[in-house]
C-alpha positions in Angstrom: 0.0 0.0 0.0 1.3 3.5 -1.0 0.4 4.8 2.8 2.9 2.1 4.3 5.7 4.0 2.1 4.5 7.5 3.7 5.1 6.0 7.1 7.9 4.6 6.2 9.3 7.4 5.4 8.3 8.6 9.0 9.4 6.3 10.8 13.0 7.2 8.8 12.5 10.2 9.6 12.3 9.3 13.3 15.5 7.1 13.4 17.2 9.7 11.6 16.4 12.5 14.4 17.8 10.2 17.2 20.9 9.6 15.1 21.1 13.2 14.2 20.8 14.4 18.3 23.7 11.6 19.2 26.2 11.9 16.7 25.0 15.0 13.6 25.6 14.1 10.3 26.6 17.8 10.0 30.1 16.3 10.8 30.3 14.3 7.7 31.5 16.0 4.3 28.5 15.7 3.3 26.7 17.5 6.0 28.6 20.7 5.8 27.3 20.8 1.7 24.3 19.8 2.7 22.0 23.5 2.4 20.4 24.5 6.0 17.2 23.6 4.6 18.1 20.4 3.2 19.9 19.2 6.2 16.6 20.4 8.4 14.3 18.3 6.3 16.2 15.0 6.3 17.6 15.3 10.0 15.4 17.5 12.0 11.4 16.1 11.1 11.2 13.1 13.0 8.3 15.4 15.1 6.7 16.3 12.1 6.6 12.4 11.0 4.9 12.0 14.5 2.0 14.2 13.3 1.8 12.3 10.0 1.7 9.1 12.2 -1.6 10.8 13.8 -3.4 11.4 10.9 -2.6 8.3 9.1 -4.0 6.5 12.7 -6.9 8.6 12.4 -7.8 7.1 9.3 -6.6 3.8 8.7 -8.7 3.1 12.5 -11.9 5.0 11.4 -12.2 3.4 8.1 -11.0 -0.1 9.9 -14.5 0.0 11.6 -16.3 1.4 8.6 -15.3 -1.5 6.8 -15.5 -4.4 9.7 -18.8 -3.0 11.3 -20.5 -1.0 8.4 -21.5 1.6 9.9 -19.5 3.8 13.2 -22.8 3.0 15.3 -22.5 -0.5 15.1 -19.2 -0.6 16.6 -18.5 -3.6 19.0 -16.3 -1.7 22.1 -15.4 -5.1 23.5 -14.0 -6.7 20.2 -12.3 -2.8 19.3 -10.8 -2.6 22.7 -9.2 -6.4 22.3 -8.2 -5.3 18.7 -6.2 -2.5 19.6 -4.5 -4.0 23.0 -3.6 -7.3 20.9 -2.2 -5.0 18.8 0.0 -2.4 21.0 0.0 -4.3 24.9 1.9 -7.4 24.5 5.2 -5.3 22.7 4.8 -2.7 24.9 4.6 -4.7 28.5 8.0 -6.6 27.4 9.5 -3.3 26.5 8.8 -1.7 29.9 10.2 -4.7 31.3 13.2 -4.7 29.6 13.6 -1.1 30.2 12.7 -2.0 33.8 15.7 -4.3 34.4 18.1 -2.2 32.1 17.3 0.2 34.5 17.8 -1.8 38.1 21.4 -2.9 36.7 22.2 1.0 35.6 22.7 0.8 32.0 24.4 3.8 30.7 21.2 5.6 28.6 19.0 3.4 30.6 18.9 4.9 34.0 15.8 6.9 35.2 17.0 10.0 37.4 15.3 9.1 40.9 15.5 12.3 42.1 12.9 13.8 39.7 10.7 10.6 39.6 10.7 6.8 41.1 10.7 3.6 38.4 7.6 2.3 39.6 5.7 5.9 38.9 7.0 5.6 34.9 6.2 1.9 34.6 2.5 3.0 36.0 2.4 5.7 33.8 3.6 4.1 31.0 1.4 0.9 31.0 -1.6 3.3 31.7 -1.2 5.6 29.0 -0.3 8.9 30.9 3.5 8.6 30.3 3.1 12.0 28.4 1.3 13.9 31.6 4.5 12.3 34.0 6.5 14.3 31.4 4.8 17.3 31.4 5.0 17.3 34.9 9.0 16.5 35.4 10.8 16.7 32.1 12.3 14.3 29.8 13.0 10.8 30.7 15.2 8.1 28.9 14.9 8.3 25.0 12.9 4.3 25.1 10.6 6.1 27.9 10.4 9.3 25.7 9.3 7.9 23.0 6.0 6.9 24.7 4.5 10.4 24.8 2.8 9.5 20.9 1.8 6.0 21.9 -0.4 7.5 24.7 -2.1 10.2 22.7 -3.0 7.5 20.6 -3.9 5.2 23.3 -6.5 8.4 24.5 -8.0 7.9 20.9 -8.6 4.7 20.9 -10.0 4.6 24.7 -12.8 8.0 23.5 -13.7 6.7 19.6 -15.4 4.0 20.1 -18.0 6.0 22.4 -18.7 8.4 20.4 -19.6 6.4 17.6 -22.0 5.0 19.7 -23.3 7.9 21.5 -23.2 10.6 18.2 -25.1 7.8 16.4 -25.4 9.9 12.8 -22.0 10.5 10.8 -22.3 13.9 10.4 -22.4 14.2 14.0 -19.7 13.2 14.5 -17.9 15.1 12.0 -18.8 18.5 13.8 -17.8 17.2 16.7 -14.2 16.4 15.3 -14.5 20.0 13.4 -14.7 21.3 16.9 -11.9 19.3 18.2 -9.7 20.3 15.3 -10.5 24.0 16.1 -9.1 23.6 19.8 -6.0 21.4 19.7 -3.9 24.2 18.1 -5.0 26.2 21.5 -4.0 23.4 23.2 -1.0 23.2 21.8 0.0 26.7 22.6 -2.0 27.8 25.6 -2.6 24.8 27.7 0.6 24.8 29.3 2.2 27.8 28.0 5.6 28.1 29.7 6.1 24.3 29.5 8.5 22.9 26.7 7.0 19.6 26.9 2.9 21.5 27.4 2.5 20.0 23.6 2.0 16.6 24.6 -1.1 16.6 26.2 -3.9 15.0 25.0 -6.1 17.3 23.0 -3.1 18.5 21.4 -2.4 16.4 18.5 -6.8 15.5 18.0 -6.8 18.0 15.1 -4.5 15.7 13.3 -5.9 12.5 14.1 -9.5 14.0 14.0 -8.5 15.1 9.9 -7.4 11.5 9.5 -10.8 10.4 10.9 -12.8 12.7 8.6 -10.7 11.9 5.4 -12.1 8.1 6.2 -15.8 9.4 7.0 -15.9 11.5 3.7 -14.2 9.2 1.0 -17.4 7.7 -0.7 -18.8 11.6 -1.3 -15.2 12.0 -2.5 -15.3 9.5 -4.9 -17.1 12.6 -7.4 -13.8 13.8 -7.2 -11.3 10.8 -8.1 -10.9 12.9 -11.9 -9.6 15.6 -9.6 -7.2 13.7 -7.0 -4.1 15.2 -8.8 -5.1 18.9 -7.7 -5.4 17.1 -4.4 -2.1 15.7 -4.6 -0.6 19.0 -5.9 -2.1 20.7 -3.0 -1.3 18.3 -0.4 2.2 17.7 -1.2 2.5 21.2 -1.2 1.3 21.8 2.6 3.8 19.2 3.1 6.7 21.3 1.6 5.8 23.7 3.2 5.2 23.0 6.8 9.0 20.3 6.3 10.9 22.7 3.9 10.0 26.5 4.5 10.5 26.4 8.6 11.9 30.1 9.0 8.9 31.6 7.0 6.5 29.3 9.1 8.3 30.8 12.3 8.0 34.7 10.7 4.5 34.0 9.5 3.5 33.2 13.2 1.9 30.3 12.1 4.2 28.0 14.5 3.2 30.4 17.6 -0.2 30.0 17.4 0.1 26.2 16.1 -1.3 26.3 13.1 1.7 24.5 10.8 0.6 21.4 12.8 -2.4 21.7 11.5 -1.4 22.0 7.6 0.8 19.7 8.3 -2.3 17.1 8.9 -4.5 19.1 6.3 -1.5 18.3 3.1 -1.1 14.9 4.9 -4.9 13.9 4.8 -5.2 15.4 1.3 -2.5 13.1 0.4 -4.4 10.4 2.0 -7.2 10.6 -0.1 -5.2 10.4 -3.8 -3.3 7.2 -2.5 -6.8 5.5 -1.4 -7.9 6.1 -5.1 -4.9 5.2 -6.7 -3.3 2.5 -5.1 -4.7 0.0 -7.3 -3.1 1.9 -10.3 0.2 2.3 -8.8 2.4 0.0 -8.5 5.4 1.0 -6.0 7.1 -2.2 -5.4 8.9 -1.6 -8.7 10.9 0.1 -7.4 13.3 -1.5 -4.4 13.9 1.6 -2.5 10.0 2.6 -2.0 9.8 -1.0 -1.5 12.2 -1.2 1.5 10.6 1.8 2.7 7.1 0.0 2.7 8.3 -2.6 4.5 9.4 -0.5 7.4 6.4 1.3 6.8 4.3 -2.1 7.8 6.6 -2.5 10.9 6.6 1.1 12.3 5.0 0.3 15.6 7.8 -2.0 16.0 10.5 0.0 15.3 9.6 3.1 17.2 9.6 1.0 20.2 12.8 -1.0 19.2 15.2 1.4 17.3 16.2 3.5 21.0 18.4 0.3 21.7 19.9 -0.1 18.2 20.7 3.6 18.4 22.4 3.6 22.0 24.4 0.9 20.8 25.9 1.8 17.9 26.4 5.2 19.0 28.1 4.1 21.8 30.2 1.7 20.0 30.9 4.4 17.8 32.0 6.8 20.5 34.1 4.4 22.2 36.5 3.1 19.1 36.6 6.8 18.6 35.5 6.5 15.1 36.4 8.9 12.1 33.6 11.4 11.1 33.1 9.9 7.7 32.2 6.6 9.2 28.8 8.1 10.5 27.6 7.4 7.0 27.9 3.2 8.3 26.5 4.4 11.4 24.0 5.6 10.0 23.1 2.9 7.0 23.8 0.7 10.0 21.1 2.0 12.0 18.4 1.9 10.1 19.3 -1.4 8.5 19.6 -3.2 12.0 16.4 -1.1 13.6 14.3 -2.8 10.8 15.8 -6.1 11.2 15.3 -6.0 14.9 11.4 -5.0 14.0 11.0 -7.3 11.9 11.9 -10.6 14.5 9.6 -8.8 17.1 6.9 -9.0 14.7 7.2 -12.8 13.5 8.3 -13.7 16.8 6.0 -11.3 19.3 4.0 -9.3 18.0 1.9 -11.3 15.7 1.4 -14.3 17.9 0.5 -12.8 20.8 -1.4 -10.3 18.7 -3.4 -13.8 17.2 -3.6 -15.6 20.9 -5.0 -12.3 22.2 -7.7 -12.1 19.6 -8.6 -15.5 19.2 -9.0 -16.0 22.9 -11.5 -13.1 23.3 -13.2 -12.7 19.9 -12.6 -15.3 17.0 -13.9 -18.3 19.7 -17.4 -16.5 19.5 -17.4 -15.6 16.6 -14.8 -15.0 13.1 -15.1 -11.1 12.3 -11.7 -9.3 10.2 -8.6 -8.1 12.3 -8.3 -4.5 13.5 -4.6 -4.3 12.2 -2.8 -0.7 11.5 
């Protein structure tokens, strides 16, 4: 599918932020001919991936349950809420475990900082999905606890849809309701905790984005009128895309950053996007081509490798570090990385994700009866 190559490309562009804050590729030969512009968009938007990751959530889960259950009002809760925790809990409990022990025997990039918070406080706020609050509260924790700010934002999505397909019963509802929702997260972003550089990861912060995801899915049979026109929608799209990754000093002078609206174009060119690849991905055929492959394949394992890639990263790096390694080797760091953060992905998926995922699900739901997977 051509929306597993757009978050593979974010997930890159994740990978490639942590690399870039541990050892920059600005020290390569490369690097210093790289353009300030250039070097910002391939080493500095792993946040801005994030928010693609939201709106993509938004609507590969709302048109999921369009597609399972018919209609949003016919939503099961009990079978969505297995779904989605066969899908994220069992990878996430064995990561907070690991992290837990890495922890207790004070591995370097492990270590929680006791004196602004206790390990069993992050494991509780971690498992329970306010991970992001705890941070907003104290500060940054370990990059593999960091990490878990998006998973929870998500997590709040998933715990408040379901409801209100049920209780806002008619689509268009539901629609204003998420209209409304996508007029106050940019507040939210801004306003709700003003003086706090972490305030951004609140809840309602990020709902615009996955709220434009949601009514991308809602909307796409009225759209189908205007498949003869997806191209303009491309065009446009791509080009809120450019702007919001490429053009960050005009976005600063603009004031749209300040008032928090290039998140919101952000999720606007990203959901227009959205709708030209769910008319043409029949007609396109990307796997031609082994480098948009690749990227599709880490695309389909991005849950894994945003949980994973933190170890991979303190690893090498450290490796790195400790030979004392010259600067043009970052470029094998780097391939290196990503390379070996997909591998590692891709044996937690065969290995624990998916079976557990299947025990999960066939335990609760597939012994009563056999309805589709809720997979993203």
């Amino acid at each position: 599918m051509l929306i597993d190559v757009l978050r593979g490309f974010c997930i890159l562009s994740v990978i490639l932020l942590h690399l870039n804050i541990k050892v920059p590729f600005k020290e390569t030969f490369i690097g210093t001919l790289m353009p300030k512009k250039i070097y910002t968009l391939f080493f500095w938007s792993g946040y801005y991936g994030v928010i693609i990751f939201f709106t993509l959530s938004g609507y590969l889960i709302t048109n999921s349950v369009i597609r399972k259950w018919g209609k949003l009002s016919q939503i099961k809760v009990r079978d969505f809420f297995v779904m989605r925790a066969a899908r994220i809990m069992p990878l996430l409990f064995i990561l907070i475990l690991v992290l837990t022990v890495l922890h207790i025997m004070s591995v370097p990039g492990f270590i929680i900082d006791k004196e602004k918070v206790s390990l069993g406080i992050v494991i509780f706020s971690a498992a329970t999905f306010h991970i992001n609050l705890l941070q907003i509260k104290i500060g940054y924790l370990p990059a593999n606890w960091d990490v878990l700010w998006s998973i929870c934002i998500e997590g709040f999505f998933y715990l408040i849809f379901p409801f209100l397909c049920l209780i806002i019963r008619k689509k268009w509802h539901l629609a204003v309701l998420i209209l409304i929702i996508i007029l106050i997260a940019p507040w939210a972003r801004i306003a709700l905790y003003p003086v706090n550089e972490l305030g951004d990861r609140n809840y309602l912060a990020y709902m615009d984005s996955i709220g434009i995801g949601c009514i991308i899915a809602l909307g796409l049979k009225r759209l189908k009128c205007w498949i003869e026109y997806d191209r303009i929608g491309l065009f446009l799209g791509a080009s809120m895309l450019i702007l919001v990754l490429y053009f960050r000093g005009f976005l600063y002078q603009s004031g749209l950053v300040s008032s928090g609206l290039n998140v919101t174009i952000l999720s606007l060119g990203t959901g227009l996007m959205i709708i030209w690849m769910h008319f043409r991905q029949d007609t396109l055929n990307h796997s031609r081509f082994w480098l948009l492959k690749m990227i599709g394949k880490m695309g389909r394992l991005s849950y894994e490798i945003y949980l994973t890639h933190i170890f991979i990263v303190i690893v090498l790096v450290d490796i790195y570090n400790r030979i004392q390694a010259p600067s043009e080797s970052i470029y094998l760091l780097y391939i290196t990385t990503v390379m070996l953060s997909s591998l590692l992905a891709k044996y937690v998926s065969k290995y624990i994700s998916k079976p557990l995922s299947n025990k999960i699900q066939n335990k609760f739901i597939y012994k009563r009866k056999p309805i589709c997977k809720l997979n993203q």
